[in-house]
DSSP file (Angstrom, degrees, kcal/mol; ACC not computed):
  #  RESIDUE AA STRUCTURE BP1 BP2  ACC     N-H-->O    O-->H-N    N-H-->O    O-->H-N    TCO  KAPPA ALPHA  PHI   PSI    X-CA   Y-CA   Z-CA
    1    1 A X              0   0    0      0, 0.0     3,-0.1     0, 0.0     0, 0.0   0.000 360.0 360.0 360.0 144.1  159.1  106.0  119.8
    2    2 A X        -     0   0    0      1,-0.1     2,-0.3     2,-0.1     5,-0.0  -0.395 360.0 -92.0 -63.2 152.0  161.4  103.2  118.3
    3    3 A X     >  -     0   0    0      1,-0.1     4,-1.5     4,-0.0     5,-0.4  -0.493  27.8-141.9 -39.5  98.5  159.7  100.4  116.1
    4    4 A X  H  > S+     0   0    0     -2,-0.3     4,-2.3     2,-0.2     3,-0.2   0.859 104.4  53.7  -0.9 -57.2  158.7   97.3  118.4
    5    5 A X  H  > S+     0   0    0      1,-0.2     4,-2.4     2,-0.2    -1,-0.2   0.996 112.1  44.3 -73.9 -59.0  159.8   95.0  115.5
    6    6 A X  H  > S+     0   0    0      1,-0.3     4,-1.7     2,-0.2    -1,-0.2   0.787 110.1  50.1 -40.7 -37.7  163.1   96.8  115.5
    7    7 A X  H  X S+     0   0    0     -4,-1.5     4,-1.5    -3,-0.2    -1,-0.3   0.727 110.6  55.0 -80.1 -34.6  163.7   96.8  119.2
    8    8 A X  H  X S+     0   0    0     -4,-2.3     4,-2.3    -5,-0.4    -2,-0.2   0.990 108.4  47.5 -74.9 -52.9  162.8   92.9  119.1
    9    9 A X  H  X S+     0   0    0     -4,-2.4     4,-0.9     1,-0.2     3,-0.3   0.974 108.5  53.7 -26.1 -70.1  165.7   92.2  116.2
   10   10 A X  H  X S+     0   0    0     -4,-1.7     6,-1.4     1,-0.2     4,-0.8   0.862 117.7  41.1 -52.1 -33.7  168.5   94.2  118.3
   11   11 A X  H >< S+     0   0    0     -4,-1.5     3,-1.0     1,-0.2    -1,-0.2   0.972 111.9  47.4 -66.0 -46.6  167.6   91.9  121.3
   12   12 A X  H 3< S+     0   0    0     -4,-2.3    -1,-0.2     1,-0.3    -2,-0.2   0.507 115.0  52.5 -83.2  -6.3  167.2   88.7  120.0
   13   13 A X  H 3< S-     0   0    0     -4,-0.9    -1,-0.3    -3,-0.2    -2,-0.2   0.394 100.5-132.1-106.7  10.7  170.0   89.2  118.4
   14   14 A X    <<  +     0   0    0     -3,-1.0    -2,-0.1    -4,-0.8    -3,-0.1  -0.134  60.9 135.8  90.6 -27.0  171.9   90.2  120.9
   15   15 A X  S    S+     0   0    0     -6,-0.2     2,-0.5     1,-0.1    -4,-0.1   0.685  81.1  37.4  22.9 -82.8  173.3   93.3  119.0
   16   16 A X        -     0   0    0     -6,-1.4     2,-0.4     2,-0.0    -2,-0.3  -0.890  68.9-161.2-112.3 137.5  172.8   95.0  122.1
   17   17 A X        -     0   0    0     -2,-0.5     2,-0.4    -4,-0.1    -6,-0.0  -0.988  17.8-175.3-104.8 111.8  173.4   93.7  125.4
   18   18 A X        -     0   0    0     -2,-0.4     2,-0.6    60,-0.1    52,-0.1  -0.716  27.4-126.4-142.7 147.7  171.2   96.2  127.8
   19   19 A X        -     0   0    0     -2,-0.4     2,-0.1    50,-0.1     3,-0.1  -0.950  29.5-164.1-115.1 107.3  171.9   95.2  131.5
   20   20 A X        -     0   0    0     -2,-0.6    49,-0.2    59,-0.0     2,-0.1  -0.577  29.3-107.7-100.9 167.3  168.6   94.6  133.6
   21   21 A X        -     0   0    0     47,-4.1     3,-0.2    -2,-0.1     2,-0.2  -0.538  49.0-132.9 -49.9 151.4  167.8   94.3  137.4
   22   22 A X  S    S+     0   0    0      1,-0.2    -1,-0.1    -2,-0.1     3,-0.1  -0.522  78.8  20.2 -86.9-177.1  167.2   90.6  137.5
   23   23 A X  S    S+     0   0    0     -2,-0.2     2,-0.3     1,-0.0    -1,-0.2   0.698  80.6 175.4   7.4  84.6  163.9   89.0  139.5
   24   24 A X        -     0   0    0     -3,-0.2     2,-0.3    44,-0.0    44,-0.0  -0.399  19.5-150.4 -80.2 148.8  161.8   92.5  139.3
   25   25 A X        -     0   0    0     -2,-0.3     2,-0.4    -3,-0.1    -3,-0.0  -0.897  10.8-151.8-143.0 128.6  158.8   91.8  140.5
   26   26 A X        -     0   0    0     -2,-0.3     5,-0.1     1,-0.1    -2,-0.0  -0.852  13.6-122.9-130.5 111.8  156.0   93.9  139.1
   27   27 A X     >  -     0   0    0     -2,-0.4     4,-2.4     1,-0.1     5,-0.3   0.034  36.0-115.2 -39.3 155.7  152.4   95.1  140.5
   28   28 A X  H  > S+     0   0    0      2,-0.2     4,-2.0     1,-0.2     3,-0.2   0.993 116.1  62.3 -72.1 -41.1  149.7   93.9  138.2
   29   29 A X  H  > S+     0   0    0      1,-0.2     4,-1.4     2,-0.2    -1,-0.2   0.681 100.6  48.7  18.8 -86.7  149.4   97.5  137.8
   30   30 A X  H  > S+     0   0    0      2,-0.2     4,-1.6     3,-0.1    -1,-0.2   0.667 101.1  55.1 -50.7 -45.9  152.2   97.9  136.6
   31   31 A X  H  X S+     0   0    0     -4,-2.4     4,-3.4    -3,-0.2    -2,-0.2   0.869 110.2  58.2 -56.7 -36.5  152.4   95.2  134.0
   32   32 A X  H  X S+     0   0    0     -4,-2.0     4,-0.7    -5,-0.3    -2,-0.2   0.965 105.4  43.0 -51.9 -56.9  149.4   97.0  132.9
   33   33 A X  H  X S+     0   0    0     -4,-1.4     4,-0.8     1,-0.2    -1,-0.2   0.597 115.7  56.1 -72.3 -17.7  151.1  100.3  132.5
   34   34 A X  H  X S+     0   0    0     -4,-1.6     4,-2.3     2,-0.2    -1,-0.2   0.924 106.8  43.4 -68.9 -65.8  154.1   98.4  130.8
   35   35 A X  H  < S+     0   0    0     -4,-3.4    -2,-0.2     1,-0.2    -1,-0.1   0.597 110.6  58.4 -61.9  -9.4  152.3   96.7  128.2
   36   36 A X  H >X>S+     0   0    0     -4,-0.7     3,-3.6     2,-0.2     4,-1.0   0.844 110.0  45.8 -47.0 -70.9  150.3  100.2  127.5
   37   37 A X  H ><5S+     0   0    0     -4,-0.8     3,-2.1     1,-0.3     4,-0.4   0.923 105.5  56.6 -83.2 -30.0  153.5  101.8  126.8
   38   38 A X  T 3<5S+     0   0    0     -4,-2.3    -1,-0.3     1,-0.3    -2,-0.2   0.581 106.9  57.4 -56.4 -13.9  154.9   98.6  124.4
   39   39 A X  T <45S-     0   0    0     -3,-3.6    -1,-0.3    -5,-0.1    -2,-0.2   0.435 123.0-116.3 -85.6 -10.2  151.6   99.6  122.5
   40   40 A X  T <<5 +     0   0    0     -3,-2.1     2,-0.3    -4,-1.0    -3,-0.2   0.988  57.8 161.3  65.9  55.9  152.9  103.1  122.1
   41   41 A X      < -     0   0    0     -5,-0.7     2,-0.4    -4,-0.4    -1,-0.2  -0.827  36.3-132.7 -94.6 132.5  150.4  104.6  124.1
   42   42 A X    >>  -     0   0    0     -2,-0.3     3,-4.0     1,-0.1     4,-2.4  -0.701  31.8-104.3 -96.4 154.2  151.0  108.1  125.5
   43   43 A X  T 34 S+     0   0    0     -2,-0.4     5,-0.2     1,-0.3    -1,-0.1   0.786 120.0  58.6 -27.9 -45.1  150.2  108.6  129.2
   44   44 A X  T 34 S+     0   0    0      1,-0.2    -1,-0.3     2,-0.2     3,-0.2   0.631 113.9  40.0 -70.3 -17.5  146.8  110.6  128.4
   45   45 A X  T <> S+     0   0    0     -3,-4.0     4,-0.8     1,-0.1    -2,-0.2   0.593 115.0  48.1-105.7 -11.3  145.7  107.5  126.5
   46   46 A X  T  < S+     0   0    0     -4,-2.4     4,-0.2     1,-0.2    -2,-0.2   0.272 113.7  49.7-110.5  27.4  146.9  105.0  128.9
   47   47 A X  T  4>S+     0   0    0     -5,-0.3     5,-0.7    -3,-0.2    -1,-0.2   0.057 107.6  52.3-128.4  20.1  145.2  107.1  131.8
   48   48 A X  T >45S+     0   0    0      3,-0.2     3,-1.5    -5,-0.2    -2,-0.1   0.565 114.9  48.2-115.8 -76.0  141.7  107.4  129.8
   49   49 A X  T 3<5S+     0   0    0     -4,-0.8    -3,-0.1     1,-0.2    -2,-0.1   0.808 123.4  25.5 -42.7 -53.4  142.0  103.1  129.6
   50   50 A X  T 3 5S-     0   0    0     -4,-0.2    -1,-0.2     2,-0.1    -4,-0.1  -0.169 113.6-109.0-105.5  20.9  142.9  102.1  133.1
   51   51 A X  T < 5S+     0   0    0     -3,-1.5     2,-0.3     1,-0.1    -3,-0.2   0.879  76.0 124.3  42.0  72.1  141.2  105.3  134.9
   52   52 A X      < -     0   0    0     -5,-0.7     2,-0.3    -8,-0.1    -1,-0.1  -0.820  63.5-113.2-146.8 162.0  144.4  107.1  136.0
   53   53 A X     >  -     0   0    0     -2,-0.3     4,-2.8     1,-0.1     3,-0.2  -0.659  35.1-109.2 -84.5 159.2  145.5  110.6  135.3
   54   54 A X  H  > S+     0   0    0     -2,-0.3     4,-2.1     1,-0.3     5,-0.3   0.786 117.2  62.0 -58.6 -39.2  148.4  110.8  133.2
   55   55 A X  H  > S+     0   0    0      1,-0.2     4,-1.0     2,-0.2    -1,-0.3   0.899 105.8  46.7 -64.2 -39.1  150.5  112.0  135.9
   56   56 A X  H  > S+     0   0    0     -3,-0.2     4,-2.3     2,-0.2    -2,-0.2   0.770 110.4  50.7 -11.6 -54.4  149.8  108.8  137.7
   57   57 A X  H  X S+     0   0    0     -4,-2.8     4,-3.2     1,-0.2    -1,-0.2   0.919 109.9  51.2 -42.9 -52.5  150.5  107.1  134.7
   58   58 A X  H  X>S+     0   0    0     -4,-2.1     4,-1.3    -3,-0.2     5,-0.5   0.883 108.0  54.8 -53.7 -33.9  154.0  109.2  134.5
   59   59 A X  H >X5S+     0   0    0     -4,-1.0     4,-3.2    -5,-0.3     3,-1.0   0.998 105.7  50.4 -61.8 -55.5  154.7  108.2  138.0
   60   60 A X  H 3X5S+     0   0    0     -4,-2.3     4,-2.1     1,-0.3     5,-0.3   0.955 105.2  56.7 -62.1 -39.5  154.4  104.4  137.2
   61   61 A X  H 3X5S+     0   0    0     -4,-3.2     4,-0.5     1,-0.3    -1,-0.3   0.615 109.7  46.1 -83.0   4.7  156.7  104.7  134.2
   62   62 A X  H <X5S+     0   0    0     -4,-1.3     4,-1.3    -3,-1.0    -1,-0.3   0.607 108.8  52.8 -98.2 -12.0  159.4  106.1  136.6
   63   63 A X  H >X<S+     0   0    0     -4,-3.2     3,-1.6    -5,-0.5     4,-1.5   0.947 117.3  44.3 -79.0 -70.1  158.9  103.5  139.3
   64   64 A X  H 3X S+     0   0    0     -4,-2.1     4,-2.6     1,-0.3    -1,-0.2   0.579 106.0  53.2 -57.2 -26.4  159.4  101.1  136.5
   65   65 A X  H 3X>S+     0   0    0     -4,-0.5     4,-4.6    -5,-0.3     5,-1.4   0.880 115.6  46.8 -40.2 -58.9  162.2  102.7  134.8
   66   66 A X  H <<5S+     0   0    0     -3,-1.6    -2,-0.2    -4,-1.3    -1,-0.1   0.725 110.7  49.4 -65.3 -35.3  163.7  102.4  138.4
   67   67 A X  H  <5S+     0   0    0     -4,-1.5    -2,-0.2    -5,-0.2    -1,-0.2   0.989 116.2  41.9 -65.9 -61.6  162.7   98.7  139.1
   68   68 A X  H  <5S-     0   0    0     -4,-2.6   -47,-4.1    -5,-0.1    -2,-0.2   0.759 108.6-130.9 -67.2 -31.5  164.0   97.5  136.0
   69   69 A X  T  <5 +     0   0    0     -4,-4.6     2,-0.3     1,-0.3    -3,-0.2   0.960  57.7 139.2  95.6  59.1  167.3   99.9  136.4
   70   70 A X      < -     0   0    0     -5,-1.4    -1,-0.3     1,-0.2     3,-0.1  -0.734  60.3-127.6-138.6 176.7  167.1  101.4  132.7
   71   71 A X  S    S-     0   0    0     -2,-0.3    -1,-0.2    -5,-0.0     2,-0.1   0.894  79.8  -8.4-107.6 -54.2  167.6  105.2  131.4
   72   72 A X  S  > S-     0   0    0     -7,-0.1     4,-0.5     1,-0.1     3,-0.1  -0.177  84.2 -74.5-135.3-143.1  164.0  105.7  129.3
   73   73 A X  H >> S+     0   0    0      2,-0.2     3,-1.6     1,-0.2     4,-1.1   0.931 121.7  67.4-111.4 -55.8  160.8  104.2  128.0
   74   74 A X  H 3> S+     0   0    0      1,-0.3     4,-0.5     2,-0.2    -1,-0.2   0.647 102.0  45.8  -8.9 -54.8  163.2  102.6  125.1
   75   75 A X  H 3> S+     0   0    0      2,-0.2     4,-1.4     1,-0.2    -1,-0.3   0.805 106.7  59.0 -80.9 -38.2  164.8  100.4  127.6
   76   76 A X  H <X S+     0   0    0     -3,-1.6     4,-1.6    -4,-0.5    -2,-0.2   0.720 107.5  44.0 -45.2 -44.2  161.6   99.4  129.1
   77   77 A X  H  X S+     0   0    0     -4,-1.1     4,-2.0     2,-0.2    -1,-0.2   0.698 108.9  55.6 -94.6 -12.4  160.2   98.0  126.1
   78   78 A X  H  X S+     0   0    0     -4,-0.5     4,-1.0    -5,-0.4    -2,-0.2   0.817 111.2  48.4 -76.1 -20.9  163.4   96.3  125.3
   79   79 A X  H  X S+     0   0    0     -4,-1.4     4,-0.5     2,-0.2    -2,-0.2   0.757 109.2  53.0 -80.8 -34.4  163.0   94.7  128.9
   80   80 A X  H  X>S+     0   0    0     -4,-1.6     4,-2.2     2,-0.2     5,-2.0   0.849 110.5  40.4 -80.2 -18.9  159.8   93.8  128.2
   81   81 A X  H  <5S+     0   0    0     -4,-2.0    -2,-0.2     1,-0.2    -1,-0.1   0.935 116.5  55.1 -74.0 -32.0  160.4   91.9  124.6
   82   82 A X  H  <5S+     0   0    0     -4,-1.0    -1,-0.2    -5,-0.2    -2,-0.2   0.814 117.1  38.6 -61.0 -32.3  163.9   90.2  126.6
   83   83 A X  H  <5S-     0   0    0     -4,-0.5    -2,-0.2    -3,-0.3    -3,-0.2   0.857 112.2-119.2-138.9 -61.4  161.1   89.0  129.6
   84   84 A X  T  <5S+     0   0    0     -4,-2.2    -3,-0.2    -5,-0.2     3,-0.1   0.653  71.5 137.6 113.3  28.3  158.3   87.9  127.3
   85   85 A X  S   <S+     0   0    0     -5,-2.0     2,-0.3     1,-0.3    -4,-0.2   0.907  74.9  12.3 -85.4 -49.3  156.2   90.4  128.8
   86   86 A X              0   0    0     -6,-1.3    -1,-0.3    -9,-0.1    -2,-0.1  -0.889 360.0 360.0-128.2 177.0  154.9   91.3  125.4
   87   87 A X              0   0    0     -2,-0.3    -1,-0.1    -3,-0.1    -6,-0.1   0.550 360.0 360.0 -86.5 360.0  155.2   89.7  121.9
């Protein structure tokens, strides 16, 4: 998975321009499973932590993929450092 710190540069510095849905609105759930994945957590660890199977887990990171209107997990965390979702 790319470097956090790295993915925070390219944004904040506008580098890269990545095109989000605007006003997502996000189960708490979800936020859960978002910030999990910004930790670099793999589905089997982030389904062990919040008492989900991993396919559940999987499931939520394509409904979020889909909410946010990104291609992978990459884009996800880049949406969450853009949003302030994590630091």
């Amino acid at each position: 998975m790319v470097n956090k710190a790295l993915l925070k540069k390219l944004v904040t510095q506008r580098s890269f321009k990545p095109s989000f849905n605007q006003d997502v609105e996000f189960t708490e759930r979800e936020l859960e499973v978002l910030k999990l994945i910004c930790e670099e957590k793999t589905a089997a660890e982030i389904g062990k932590e919040i008492f989900l199977s991993p396919r559940s887990v999987e499931g939520i990171r394509q409904k979020l993929i889909e909410k946010v209107g990104v291609r992978n997990t990459a884009g996800l965390v880049m949406f969450a450092l853009k949003n302030g979702i994590v630091d």
